[in-house]
NUSEKE-73525 format. One record per residue: residue in one letter; x, y, z of N, C-alpha, C in turn. Coordinates in pm, whole numbers, plus 32768, in hexadecimal, padded with zeros to 4 digits. Layout:
AXYZXYZXYZ;...
This chain:
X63BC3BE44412634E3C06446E62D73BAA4451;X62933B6A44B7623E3B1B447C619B3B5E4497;X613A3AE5446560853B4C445060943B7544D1;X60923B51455F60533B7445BB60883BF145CE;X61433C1045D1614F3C7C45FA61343CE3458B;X61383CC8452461163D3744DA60843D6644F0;X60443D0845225FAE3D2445335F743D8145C4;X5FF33D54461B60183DAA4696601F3E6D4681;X60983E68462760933EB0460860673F2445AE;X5FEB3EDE454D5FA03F37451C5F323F6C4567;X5F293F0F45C05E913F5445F45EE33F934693;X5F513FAD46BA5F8E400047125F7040714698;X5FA4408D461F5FB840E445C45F44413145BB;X5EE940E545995E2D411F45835DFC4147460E;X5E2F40F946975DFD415B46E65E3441D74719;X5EC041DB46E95F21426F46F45EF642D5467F;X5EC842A846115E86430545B85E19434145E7;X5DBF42E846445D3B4307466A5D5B434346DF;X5D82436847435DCB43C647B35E0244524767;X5E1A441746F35E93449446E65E294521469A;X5DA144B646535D6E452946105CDA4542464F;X5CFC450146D55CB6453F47435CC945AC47A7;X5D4B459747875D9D460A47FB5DB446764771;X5DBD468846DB5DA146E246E95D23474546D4;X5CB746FD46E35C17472846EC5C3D478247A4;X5C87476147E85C87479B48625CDC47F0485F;X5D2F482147FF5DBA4851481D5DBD48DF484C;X5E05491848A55E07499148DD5D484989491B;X5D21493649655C9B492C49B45C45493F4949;X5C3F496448E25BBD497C48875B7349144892;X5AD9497F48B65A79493848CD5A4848E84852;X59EC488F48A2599E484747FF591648724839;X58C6488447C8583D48F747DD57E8489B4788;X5782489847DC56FB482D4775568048AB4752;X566C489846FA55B3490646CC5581489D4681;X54E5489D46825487487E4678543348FC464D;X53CD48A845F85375490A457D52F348B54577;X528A48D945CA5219489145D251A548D44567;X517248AD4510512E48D844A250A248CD44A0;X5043495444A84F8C490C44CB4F5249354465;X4EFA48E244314E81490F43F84E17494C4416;X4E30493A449B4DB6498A44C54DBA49E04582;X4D524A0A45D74D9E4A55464C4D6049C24698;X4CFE494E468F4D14490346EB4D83487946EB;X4DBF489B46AF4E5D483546AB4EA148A146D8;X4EB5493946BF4F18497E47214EF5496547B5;X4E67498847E44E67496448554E8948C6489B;X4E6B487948734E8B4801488E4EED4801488D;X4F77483748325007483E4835503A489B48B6;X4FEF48EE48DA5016495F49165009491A49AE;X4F8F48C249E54F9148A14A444FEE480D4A5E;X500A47E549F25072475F49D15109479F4A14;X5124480649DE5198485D49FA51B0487D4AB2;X514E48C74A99514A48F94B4F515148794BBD;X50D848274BAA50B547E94BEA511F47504C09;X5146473D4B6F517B468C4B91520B46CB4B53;X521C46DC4AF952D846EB4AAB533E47394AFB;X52CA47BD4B08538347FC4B76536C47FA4BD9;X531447C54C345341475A4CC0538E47034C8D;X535146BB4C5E53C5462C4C30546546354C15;X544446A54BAE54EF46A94B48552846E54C00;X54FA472B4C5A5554475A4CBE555746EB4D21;X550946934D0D552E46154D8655B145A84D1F;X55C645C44C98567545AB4C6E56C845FA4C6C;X56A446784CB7570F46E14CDB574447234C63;X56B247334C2756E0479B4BC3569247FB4BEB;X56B9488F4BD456C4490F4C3C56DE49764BA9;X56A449FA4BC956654A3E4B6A561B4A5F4B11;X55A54A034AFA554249EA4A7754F44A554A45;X54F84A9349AE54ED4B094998541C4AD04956;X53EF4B0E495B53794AF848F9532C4B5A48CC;X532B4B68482852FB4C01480F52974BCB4791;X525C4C31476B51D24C30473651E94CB946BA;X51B64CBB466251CE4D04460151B64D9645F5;X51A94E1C45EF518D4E8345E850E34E684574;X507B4ED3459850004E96450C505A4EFF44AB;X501F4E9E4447506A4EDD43D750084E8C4357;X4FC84EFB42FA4F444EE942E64F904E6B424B;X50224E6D421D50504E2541B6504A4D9D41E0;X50634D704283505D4CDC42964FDB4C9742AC;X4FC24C1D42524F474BE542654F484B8242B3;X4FB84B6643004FB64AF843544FF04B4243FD;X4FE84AE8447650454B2D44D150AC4AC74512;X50E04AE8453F51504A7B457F51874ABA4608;X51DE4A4F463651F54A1F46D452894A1446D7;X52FD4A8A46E7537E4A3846FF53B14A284773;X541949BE4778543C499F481254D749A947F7;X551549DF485055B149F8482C55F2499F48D2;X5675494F48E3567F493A495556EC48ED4915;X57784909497657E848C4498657CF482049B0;X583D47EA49695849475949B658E2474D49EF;X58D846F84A74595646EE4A8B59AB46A04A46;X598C464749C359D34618499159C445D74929;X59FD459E48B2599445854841595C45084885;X59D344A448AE5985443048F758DE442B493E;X58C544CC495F586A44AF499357C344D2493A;X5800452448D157AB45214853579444A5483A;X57D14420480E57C6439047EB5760434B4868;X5783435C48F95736432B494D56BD43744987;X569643DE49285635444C498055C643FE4978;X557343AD48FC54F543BA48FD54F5432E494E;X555F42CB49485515424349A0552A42A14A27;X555D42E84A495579431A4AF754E8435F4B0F;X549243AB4A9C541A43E54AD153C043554ABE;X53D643364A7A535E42C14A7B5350424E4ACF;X53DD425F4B2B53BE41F34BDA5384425B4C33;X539442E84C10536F43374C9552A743224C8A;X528A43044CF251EA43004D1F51CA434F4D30;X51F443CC4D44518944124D735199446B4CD2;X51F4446B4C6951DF449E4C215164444B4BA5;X515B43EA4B86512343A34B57506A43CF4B7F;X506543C94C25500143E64C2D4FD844594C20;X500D44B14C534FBF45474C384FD845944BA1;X504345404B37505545264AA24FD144F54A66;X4FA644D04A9B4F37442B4A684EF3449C49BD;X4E8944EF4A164E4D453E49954E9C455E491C;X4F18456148FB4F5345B648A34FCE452D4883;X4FE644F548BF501C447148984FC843F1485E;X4F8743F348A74EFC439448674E9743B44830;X4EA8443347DC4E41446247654E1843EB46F8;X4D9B43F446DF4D6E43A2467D4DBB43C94600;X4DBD4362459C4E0943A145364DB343E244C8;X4D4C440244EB4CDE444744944CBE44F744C7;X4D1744E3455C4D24456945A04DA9459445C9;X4DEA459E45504E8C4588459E4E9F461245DF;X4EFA460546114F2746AE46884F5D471F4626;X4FA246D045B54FBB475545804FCF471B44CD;X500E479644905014475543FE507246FC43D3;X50E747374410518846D243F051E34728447F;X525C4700449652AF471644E65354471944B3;X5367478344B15402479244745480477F44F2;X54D5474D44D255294754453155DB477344DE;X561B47D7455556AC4800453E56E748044590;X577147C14592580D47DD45DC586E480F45B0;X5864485B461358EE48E5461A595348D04659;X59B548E946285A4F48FC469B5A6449AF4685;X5A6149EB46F65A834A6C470B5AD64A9C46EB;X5AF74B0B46B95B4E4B4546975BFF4B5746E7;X5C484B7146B95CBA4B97470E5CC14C0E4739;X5C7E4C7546FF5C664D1247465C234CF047D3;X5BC54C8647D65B6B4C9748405B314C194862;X5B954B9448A55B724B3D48B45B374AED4908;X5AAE4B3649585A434B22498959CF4B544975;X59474B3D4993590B4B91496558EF4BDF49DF;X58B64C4449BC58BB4C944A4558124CED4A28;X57BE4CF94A8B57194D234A85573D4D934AE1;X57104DC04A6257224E6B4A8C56A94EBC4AFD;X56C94F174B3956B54F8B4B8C56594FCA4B48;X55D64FA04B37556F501F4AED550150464B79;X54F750B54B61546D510A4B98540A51304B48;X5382511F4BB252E551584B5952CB50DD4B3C;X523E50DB4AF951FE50B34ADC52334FFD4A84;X52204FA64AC452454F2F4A2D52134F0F49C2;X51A04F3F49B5515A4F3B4935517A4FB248CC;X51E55029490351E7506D48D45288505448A4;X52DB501348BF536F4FF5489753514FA84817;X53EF4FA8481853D54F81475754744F37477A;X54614E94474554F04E51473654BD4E2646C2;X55584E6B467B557A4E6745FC55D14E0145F1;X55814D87459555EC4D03458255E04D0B44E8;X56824D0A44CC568F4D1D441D56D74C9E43F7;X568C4C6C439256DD4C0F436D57434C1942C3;X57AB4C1D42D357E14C4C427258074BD9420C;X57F84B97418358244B5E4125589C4B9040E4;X58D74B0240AD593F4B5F406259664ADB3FE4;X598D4B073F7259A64ADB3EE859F64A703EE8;X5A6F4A593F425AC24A1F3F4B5AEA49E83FB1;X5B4B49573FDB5B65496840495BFD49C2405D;X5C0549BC401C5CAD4A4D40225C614AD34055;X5BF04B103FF05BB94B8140165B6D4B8540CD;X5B2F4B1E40F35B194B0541585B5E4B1441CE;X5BE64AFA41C85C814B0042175C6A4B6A4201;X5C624BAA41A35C8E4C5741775C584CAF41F4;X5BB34C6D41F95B484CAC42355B7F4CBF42AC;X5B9B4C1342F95BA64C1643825C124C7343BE;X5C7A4C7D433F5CF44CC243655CD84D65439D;X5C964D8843455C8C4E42431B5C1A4E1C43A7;X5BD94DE743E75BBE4DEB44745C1E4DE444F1;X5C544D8144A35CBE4D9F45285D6E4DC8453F;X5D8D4D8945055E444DE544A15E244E77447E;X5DA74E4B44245D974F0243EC5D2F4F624453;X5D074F5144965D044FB245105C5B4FB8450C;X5BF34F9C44D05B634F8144CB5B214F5A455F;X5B4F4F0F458B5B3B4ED3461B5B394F3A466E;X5BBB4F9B46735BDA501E46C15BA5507646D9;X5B89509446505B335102463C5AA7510B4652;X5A635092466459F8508146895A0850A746FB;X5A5F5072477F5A43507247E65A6C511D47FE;X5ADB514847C35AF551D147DB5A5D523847E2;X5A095210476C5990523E47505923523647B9;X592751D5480858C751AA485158505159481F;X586850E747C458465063479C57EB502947F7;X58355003485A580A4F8248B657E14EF1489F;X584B4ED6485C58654E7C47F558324E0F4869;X57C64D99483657F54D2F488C58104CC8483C;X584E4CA447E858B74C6747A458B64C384724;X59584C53470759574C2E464359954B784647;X594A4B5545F559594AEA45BC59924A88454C;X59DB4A40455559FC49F444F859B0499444C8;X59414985445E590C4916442C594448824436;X595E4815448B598B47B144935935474F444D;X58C447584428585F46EF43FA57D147594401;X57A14758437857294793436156DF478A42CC;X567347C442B1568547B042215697481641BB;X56DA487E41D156CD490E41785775490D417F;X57C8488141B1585748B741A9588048C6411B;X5905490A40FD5971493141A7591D499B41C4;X591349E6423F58C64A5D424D59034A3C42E4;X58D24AD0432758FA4AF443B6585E4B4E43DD;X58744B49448957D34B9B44A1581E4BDD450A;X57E04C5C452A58204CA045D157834CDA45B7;X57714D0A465257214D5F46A2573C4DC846C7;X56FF4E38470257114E9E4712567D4F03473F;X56BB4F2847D1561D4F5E480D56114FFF4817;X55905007481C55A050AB48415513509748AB;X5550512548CE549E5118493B5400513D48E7;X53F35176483E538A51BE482753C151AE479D;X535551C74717537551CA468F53CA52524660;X53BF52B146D253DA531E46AD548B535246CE;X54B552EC474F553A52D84781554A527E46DF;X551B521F46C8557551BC467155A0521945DB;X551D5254459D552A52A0453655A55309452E;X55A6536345DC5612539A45DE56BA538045CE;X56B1530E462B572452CC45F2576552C24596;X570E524C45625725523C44C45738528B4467;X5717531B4466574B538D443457CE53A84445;X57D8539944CC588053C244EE58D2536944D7;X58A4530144BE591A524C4497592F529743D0;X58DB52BC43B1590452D043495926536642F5;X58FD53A643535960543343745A08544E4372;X5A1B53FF43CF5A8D53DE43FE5AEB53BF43A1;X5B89540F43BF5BD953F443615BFC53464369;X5C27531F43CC5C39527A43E25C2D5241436E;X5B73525743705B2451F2430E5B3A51F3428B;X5B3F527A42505B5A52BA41E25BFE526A41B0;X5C32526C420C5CC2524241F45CA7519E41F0;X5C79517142275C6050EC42015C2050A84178;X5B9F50FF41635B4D50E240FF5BA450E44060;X5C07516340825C6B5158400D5CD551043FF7;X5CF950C1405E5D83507540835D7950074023;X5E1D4FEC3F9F5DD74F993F3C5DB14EFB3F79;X5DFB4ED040075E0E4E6540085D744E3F4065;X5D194E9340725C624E6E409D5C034E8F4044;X5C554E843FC45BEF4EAE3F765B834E283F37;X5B054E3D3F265A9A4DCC3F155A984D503F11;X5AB04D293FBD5ABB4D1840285A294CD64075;X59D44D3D404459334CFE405958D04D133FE7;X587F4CA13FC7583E4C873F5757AE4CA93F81;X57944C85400757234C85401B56FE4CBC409A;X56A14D0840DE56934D00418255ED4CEF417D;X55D14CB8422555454CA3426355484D2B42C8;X550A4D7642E055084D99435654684D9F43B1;X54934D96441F541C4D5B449B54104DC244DE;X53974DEF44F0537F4E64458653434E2545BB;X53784DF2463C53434D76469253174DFB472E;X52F14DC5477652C14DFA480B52DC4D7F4862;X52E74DA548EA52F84D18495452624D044996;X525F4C7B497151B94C4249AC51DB4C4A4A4E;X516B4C634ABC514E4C704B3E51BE4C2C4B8B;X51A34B924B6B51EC4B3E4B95528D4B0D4B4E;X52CE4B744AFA533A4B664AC553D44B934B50;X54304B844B3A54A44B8D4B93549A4BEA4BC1;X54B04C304B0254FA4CE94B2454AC4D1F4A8D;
């Protein structure tokens, strides 16, 4: 065999590797899910973020036909000294994660009505730092789906947990006892309103996984959560030897949906 064809054929090889562990980031439709974690020092960089959001990003992100954009804001909670901004929203594809930011930065009309919060001085920046994570959805539930709440929006509570775990074996463990071991189910049996569990694909607290989960009021969520762990299910899980410590660490978020958020 001589250089050229062998050379033929490695890079046929590297681009069938690169298809193959693309298709399975898609496999059985699972979505790929982007969040964002905007960080302030203070409330006039939230506002400036807040009208950055409304005004120029999710027009924009929906003129690339991305569709559902979640944006929630923190519950007060007198332990946090900072506040933050998350944005949750499917992409149709990772390809289009790689081409998102040159695609907003030809659109004009985002640029311009961006200008304030993109073209901050750097002595006034918009916010403190900006975290970013990709998810591939779960197989229990491989879209995300924005739930059906009533009353008030300042008064709902989405619960986004982010779960750590010790190992990457224990991590598998995690994702499993969600979805093999019946966690996923039982949420929804409960009345959850899950809008979606996550696979950490790239972040910085991996391996770890995050899901959501809404209620209409603190007082629906509290109830719940009583009964998730009431429940024989759970009990039977929590003992099961093969989920046992499983998670090392968790975050949890009582977020609300800002005015201009999806759902």
């Amino acid at each position: 065999m001589d250089a050229f064809t062998r050379r033929i054929l490695f890079l046929f090889f590297t681009a069938f590797l690169a298809a193959l562990t693309f298709g399975f980031a898609q496999v059985g439709n699972r979505q790929i899910l982007h969040l964002r974690k905007y960080i302030f020092n203070d409330a006039e960089q939230e506002r400036l973020t807040d009208y950055y959001m409304e005004e120029a990003l999710l027009p924009a992100l929906k003129r690339q036909g991305i569709k559902q954009i979640g944006v929630f804001k923190s519950h007060a909670d007198p332990k946090d000294s900072l506040r933050a901004i998350f944005v949750l929203h499917p992409l149709n594809s990772l390809n289009q994660l790689a081409s998102l930011d040159k695609a907003l930065l030809k659109d004009e009309l985002y640029i311009k009505v961006g200008a304030p919060f993109l073209d901050a001085p750097y002595d006034k920046p918009p916010y403190l730092r900006m975290e970013s994570v990709l998810l591939k959805s779960f197989v229990q539930m491989p879209a995300m789906k924005p739930p059906k709440l009533e009353g008030e929006r300042s008064k709902r509570v989405y619960e986004l947990r982010n779960y750590e775990s010790p190992t990457e074996a224990k991590y598998r463990s995690k994702v499993a006892m969600f979805n093999e071991g019946g966690e996923v189910a039982l949420f929804d049996r409960l009345g959850f309103n899950a809008v979606f569990y996550g696979e950490v694909l790239s972040g910085a607290r991996m391996p770890n996984l995050m899901y959501m989960t809404t209620f209409r009021d603190m007082v629906s969520r509290d109830s719940l959560w009583q009964e998730f762990f009431d429940s024989e299910k759970w009990k039977s899980l929590e003992k099961d030897p093969q989920y046992q410590h499983n998670v090392n660490h968790a975050d949890i978020y009582l977020l609300y949906p800002t005015p201009y958020s999806d759902y």
